[in-house]
Structure formats: C-alpha cells, structure tokens
C-alpha positions as CSV (number, residue, x, y, z in Angstrom):
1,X,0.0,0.0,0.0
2,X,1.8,3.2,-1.1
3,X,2.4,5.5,1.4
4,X,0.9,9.4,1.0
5,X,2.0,12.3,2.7
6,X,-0.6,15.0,2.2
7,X,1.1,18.3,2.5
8,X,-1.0,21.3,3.8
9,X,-2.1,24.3,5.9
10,X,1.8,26.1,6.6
11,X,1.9,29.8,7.0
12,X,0.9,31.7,3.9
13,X,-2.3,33.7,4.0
14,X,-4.3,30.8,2.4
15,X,-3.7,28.3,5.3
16,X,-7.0,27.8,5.9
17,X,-8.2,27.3,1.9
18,X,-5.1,24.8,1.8
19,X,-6.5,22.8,5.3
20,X,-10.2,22.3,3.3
21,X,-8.1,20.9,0.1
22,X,-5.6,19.4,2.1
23,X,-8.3,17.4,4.0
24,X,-10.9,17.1,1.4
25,X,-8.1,15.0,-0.5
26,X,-6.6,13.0,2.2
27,X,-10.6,12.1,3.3
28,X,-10.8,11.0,-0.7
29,X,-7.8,8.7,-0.4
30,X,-8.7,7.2,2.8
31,X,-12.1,6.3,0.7
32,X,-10.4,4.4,-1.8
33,X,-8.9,2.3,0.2
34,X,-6.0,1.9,-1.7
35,X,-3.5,4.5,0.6
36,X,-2.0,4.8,3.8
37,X,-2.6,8.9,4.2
38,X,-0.3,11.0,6.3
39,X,-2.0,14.4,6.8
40,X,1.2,16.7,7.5
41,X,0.2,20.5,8.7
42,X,3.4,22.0,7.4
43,X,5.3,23.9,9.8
44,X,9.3,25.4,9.3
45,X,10.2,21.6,10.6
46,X,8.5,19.6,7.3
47,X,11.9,18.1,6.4
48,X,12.3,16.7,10.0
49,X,8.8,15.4,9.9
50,X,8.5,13.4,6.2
51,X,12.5,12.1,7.2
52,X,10.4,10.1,10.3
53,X,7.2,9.4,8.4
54,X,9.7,8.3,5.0
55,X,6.5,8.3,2.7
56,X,6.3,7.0,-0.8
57,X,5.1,10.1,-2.4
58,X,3.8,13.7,-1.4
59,X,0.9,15.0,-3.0
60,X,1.4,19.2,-2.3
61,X,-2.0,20.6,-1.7
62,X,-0.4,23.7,-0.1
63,X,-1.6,27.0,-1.3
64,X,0.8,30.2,-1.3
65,X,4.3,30.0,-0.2
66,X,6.2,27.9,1.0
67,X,4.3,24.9,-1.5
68,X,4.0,26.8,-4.5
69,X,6.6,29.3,-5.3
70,X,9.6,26.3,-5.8
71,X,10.5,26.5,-2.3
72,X,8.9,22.8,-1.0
73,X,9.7,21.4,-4.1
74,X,13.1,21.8,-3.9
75,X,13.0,20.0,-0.6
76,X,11.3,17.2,-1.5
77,X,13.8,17.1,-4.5
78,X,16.6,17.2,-2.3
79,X,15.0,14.7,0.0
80,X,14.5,12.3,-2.8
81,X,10.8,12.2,-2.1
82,X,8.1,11.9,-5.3
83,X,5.5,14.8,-5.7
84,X,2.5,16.1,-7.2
85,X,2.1,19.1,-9.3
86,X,4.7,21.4,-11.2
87,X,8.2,21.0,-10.3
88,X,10.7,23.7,-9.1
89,X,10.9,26.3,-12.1
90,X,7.3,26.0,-12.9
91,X,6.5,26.7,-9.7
92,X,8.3,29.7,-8.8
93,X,7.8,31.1,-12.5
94,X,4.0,31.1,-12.4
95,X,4.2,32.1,-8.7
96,X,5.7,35.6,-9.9
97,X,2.9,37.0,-11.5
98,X,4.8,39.5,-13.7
99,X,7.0,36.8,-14.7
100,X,4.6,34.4,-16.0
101,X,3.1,37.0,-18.0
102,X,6.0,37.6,-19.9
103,X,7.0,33.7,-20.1
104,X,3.2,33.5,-21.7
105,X,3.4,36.6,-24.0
106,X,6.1,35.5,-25.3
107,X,4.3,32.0,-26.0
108,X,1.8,34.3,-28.0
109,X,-1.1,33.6,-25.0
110,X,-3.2,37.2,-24.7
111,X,-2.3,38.7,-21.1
112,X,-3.2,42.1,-20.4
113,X,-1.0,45.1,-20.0
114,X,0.2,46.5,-17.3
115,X,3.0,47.5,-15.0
116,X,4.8,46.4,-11.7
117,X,5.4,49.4,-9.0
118,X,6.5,50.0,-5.9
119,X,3.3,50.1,-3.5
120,X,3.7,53.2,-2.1
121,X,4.1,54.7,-5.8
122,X,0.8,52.9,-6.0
123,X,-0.9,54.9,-3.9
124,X,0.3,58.1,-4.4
125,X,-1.3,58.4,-7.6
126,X,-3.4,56.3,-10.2
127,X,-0.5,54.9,-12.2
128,X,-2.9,53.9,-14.8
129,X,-6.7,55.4,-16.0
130,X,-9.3,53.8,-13.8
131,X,-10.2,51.2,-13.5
132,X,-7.5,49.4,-13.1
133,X,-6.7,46.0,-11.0
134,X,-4.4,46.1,-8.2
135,X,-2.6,43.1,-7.5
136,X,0.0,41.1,-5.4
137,X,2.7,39.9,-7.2
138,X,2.9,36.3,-5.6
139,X,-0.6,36.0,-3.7
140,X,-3.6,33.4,-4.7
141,X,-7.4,33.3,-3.8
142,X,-7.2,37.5,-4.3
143,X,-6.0,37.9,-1.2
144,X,-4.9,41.7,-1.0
145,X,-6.4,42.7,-4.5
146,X,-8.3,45.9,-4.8
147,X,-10.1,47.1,-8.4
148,X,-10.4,51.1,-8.5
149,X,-13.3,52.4,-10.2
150,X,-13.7,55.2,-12.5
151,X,-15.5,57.3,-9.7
152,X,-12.5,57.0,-7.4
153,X,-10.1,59.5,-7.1
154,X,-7.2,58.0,-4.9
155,X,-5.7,54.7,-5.1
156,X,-6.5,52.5,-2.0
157,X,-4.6,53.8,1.3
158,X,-4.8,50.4,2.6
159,X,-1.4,49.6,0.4
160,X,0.3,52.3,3.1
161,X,-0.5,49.9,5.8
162,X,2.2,48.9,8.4
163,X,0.9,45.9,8.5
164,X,0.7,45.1,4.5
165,X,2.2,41.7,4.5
166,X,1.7,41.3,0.7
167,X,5.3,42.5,-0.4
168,X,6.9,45.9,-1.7
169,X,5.9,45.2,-5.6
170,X,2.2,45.5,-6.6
171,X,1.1,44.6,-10.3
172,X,-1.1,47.3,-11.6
173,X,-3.1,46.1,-14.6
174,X,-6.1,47.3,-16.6
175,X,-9.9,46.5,-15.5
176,X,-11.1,44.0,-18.0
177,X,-14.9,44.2,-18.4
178,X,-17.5,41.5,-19.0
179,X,-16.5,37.7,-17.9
180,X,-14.6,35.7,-15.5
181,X,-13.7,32.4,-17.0
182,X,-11.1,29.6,-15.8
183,X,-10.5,26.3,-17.3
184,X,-8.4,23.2,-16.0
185,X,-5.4,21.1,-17.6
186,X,-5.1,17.2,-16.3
187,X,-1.8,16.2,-17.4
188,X,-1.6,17.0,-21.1
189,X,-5.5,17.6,-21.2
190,X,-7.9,20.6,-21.3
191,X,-11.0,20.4,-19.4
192,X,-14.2,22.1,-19.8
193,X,-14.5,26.0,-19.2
194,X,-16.6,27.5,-16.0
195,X,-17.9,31.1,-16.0
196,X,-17.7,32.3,-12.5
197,X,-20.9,34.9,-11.5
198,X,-19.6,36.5,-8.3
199,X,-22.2,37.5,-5.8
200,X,-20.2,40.5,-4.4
201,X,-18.9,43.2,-6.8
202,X,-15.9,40.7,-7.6
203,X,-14.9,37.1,-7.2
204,X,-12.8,37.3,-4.1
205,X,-11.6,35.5,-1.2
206,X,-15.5,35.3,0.0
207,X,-17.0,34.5,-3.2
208,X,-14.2,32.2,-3.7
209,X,-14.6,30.3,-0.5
210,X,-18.2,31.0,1.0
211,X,-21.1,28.9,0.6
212,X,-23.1,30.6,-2.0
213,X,-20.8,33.3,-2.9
214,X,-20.6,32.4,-6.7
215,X,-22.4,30.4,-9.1
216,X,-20.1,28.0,-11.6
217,X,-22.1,28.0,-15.1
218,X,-20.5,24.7,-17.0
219,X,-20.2,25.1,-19.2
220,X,-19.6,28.4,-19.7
221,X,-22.0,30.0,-22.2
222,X,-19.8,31.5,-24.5
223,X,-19.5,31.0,-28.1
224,X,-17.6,27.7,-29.2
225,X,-14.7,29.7,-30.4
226,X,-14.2,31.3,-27.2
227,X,-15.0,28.0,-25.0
228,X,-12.0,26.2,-27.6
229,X,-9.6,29.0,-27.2
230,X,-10.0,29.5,-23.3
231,X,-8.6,25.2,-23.5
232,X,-6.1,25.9,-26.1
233,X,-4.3,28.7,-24.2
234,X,-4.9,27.1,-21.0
235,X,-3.2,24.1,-22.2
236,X,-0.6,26.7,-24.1
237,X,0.3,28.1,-21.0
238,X,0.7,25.3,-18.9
239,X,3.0,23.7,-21.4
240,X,4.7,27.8,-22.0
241,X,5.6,27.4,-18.1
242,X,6.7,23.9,-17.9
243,X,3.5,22.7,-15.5
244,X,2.9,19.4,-14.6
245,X,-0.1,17.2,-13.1
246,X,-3.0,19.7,-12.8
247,X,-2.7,23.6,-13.4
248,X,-5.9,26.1,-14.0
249,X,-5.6,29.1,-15.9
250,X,-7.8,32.0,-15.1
251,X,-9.2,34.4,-18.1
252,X,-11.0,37.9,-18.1
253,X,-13.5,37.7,-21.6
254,X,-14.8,41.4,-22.8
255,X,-17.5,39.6,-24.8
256,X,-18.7,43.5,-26.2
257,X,-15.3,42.8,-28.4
258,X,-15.0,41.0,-31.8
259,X,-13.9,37.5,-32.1
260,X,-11.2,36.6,-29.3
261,X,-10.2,40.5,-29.0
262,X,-11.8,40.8,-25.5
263,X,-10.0,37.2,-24.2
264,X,-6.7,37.3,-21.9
265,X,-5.1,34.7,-19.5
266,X,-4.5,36.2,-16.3
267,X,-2.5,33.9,-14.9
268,X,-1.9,29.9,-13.9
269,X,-2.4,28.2,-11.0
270,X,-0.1,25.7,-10.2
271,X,-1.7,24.6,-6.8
272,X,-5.3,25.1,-7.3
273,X,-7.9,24.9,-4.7
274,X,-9.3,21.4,-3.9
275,X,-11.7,22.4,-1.2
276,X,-15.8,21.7,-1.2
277,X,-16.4,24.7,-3.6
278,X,-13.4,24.3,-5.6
279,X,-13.2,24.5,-9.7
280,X,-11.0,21.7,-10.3
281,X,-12.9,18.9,-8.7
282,X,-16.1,20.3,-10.6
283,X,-14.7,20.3,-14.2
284,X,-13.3,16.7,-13.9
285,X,-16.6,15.7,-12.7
286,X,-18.0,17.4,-15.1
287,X,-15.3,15.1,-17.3
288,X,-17.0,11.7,-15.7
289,X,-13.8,12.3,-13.4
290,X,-14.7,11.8,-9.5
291,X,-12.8,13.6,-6.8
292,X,-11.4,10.2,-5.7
293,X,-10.0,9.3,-9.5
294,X,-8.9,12.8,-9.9
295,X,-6.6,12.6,-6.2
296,X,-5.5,9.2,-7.1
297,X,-4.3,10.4,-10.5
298,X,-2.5,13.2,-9.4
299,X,-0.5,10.9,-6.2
300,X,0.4,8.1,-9.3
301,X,1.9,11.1,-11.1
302,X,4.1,12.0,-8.6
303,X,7.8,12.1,-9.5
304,X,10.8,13.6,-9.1
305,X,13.0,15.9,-11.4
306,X,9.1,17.7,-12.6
C-alpha cells in the first residue's frame, strides 16, 4: 500500500483554503482504500517530519508560499521524495505574476498590460486610467487585490498599511470588463471552461470560499470559439511554463469585443484549490472524473525531477 504524505495548511495567507483541500483530499484517499494517508500540517520543521514518516510520495495541496513558489519542491527534490504538481521552475515562475506573463506573452497567449510598482508609488497616484486592477505579485485566492473604479479619485490607502504583508511590488493592470472564465489542464489535457458569476462586486476571497458566494455556469455560455480558445491557451500556458499534473488558468473575456479581441489569460495556478467549492474537482466531474480518480491520478503522477 503506497504511502501518502498529504502536505498542507503552513503559514501563507491561504492556510485555511489549503487545510479544506488538504483534507478534502486525504478524506478522498482514505475512501479508496487503496493508501495509507499522512495528513502533515506544514510547519518550518516539514523536512524533519516526512524524514520520520519516509512516505512513498507527497501530493502538495499547499496554497501560497512555501508549496507553490519552488520552495517545498526543492525540498522534497533534495529529499529524494516523489510529488505532485509542477516542479521547481514551474512553480516559482508562475508564482511571480509579472514573470509568468512575460513567459506567456512571449508564448503568444493574450495577457493584459500593465505594470509592476512599488506600493507606495501605487498609492500616491493612479498609475494607470481607472479602473484598473491592483494586484499582489505572488498571492492566490485575491487575497490583497483591490479594483479602482472610474468614480475613485485615490488609489487605496490600505497599500500604506504597516501591516501590508503582501510584499513591496504590486502589479497594476487594466480593469477587464465582461466575464470571468477559468479552465483546468489534467496532465496533457484541457477540461471544460466554468464562467464564475460572483455575488459580491468581484470574485474574491468570499466569493471564492463562501457557501453561495458564486455560481459555476458549465459550461460556460460563451460562443464555441471562445469555450476552444479558453482550453487551447490554457493548455498553451501550462505547457509555455513547464506545468505538470494539474494547473488552472484563469481568463478575463470582454464579450462587447469582436472575435477573441476581449480574451486574456491572467495567470496559472499551479496549486489550485481542492476544497468543497473548488473548480478543479467540478470540471473533472463534469469530465465523468470523480474527486477520488482525480486525487489518485495526481498521487500516481508523482515524480521527481518535474
């Protein structure tokens, strides 16, 4: 019986979205009956910990640094122990925001424009015409966005905070109107494409996480050139950034555009969330995939050297 360390919770600001995937698949495991699960809470001692539990694999359902910015893959590299997801470039490429847009224009995937400042710089002054997205570089679950409207006439103060923990760079990006697609790639696979409908004025940490704070429309109801490009980029950019296992890709769609004009990737995610309202676990369903098939799959891809 192969022997699963599920990695999650550490200390980023998504610990508790990382706990509900972390759990959700370790609970799925345990179902199959087919693993013995270690549920590790990651902590600045994880090295110590999986060198006494010596686990076959790890399957990395941490969200946010340390488990998906390169750093935990490196350990379990060095430590010679097999894991899920992208491997050490991918991971810290995608994680820098900035980065991965230039890694992906370059690949000829839309992205939209942009610039990275300083934060104070940021909120001095609009550095672009509202509205505009504010951003941090290497956050998930829009933890510490803000979007400034037209009707606003300072940036957000709250970037001045003593307490921002978000980091000194803030990627300032224009407001893309209309809709809020994502689609997922399993292995070297597209899924289907979900339109997100926020409840609040964005889809945010609470619309992300709470229950009833967005509706998933799969698929999406977009035309079929849009619903094929949003899987051909997605599947472009996960390949453009060297992903493995699973990855979503997130899209803005300004559907008042011709065409594919109004579509752009905003970024990948190379941990995404696998908690009860999750994406990922809906569009493999969606694929005749069940949450337990789509955890297995992604422990019996583990490997080293991703």
């Amino acid at each position: 019986m192969k022997h699963v360390a599920v990695l999650m919770g550490g200390w980023s600001s998504e610990r508790q979205v990382s706990l509900w995937s972390g759990n959700a698949c370790a609970d799925a495991l345990e179902r199959t009956g087919r693993y013995k699960v270690s549920r590790v809470d990651v902590d600045r001692d994880v090295a110590l910990t999986l060198r006494a539990l010596k686990p076959d694999c790890a399957l990395n359902v941490l969200h946010g640094r340390p488990g998906e910015d390169g750093t935990i893959q490196g350990m379990l590299e060095i430590l010679g122990i097999p894991y899920s997801h992208s491997g050490v470039m991918a991971s810290s490429v995608a994680n820098q925001k900035d980065i991965a847009k230039t890694v992906m224009k370059a690949a000829g995937i839309p992205v939209p424009g942009g610039r990275l400042v300083g934060r104070m710089e940021a909120a001095r002054a609009h550095v672009l015409p509202p509205p505009y997205v504010i951003k941090p570089v290497a956050e998930g679950s829009s933890v510490g966005v803000f979007i400034v409207r037209e009707d606003q006439a300072h940036p957000p103060q709250e970037l001045t905070r003593d307490d921002w923990t978000y980091g000194e760079k803030v990627l300032i990006e224009p407001y893309i109107a209309g809709k809020e697609l994502t689609c997922a790639v399993l292995g070297d696979r597209a899924l289907g494409v979900i339109e997100i409908v926020a409840a609040t004025k964005f889809y945010d940490f609470e619309a992300k996480y709470a229950p009833g704070g967005s509706k998933h429309l799969l698929p999406a109801p977009v035309s079929a050139e849009v619903y094929e490009a949003c899987q051909r980029l997605a599947l472009a950019a996960h390949n453009a950034l060297a992903c493995r296992g699973v990855t979503r890709a997130d899209f803005r769609y300004d559907d008042s555009k011709p065409g594919l004009e109004g579509l752009a990737c905003l970024e990948v995610n190379t941990q995404p969330g696998m908690a009860a309202t999750s994406l990922v676990p809906e569009l493999a369903a969606h694929e005749g995939i069940s949450f337990e098939e789509l955890v297995a799959w992604m422990v019996e891809d583990a490997s080293l050297d991703r």
